[in-house]
C-alpha positions in Angstrom: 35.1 -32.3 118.5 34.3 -34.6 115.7 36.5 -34.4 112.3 35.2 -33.4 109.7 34.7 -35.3 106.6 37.6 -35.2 104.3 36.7 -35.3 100.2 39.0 -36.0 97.0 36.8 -34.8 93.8 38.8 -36.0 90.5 36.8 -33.2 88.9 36.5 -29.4 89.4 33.0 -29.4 91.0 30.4 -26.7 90.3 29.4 -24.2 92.4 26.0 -25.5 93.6 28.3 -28.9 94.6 31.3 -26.6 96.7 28.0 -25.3 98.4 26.4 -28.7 99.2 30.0 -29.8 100.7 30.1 -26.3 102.6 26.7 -27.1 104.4 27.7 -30.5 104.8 31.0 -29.6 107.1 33.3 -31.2 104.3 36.8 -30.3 103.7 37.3 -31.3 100.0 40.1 -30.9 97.6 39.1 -30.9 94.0 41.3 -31.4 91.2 40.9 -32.5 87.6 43.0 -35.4 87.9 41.3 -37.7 84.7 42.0 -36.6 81.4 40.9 -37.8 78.3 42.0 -37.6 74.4 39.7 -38.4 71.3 40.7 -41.0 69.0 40.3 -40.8 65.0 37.6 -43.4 64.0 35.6 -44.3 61.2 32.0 -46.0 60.9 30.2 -46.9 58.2 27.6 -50.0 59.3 24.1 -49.6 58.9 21.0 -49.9 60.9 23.0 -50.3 64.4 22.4 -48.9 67.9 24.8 -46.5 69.3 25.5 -46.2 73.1 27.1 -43.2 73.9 28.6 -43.8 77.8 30.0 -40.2 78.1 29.5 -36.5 77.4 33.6 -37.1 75.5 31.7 -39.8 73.5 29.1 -37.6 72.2 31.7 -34.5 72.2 34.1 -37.2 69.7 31.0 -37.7 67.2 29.7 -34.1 66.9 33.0 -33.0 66.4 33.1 -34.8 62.8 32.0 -32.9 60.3 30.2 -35.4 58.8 28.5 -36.8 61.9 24.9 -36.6 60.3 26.0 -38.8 57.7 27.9 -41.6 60.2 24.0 -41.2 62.9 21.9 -41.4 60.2 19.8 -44.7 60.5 21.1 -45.4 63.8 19.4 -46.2 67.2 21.2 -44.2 70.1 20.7 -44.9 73.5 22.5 -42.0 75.8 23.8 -42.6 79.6 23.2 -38.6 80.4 20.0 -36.9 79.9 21.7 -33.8 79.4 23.4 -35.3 76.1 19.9 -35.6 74.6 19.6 -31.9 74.6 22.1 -32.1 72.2 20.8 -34.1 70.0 17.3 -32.8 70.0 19.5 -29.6 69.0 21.0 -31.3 66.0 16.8 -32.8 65.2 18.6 -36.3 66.3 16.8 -39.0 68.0 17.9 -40.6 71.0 16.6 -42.4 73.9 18.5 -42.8 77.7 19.5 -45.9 79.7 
């Protein structure tokens, strides 16, 4: 009898993922164990490229009210696909890397 394999998720997974470890004979144990906390900022340069490495990245901007005024003119190059949604959303351009 082989053991099975044993996995440590540092996120709740999704549904579809519990699944995949289900079919996979995986024992896993999932916990939220990274946390993260937004940090008041200010920018004002001009004609810059943003890179936005994480959905609490984009999350931080969009939560300022003026965050039209602080993209505008900017390049922004985003690690997730899904973030462009967003953007395309908000009629905001944005490429991924």
């Amino acid at each position: 009898m082989s053991n099975p394999l044993k996995i440590l998720s540092t996120k709740v997974l999704s549904p579809i993922q519990k699944n995949r470890m289900i079919e996979l004979g995986a024992r896993y144990t999932e916990r939220n164990f990274i946390e993260t906390e937004a940090i008041p900022f200010t920018y004002s340069e001009a004609n810059h490229t943003l890179l936005f490495s994480s959905q609490n990245a984009v999350q931080s901007v969009f939560s300022k009210t003026d965050f039209e005024l602080l993209l505008k003119n900017k390049k922004m190059l985003l690690r997730r696909r899904k973030d462009q949604s967003r953007f395309r959303r908000k009629r905001l351009k944005s490429s991924s890397f």
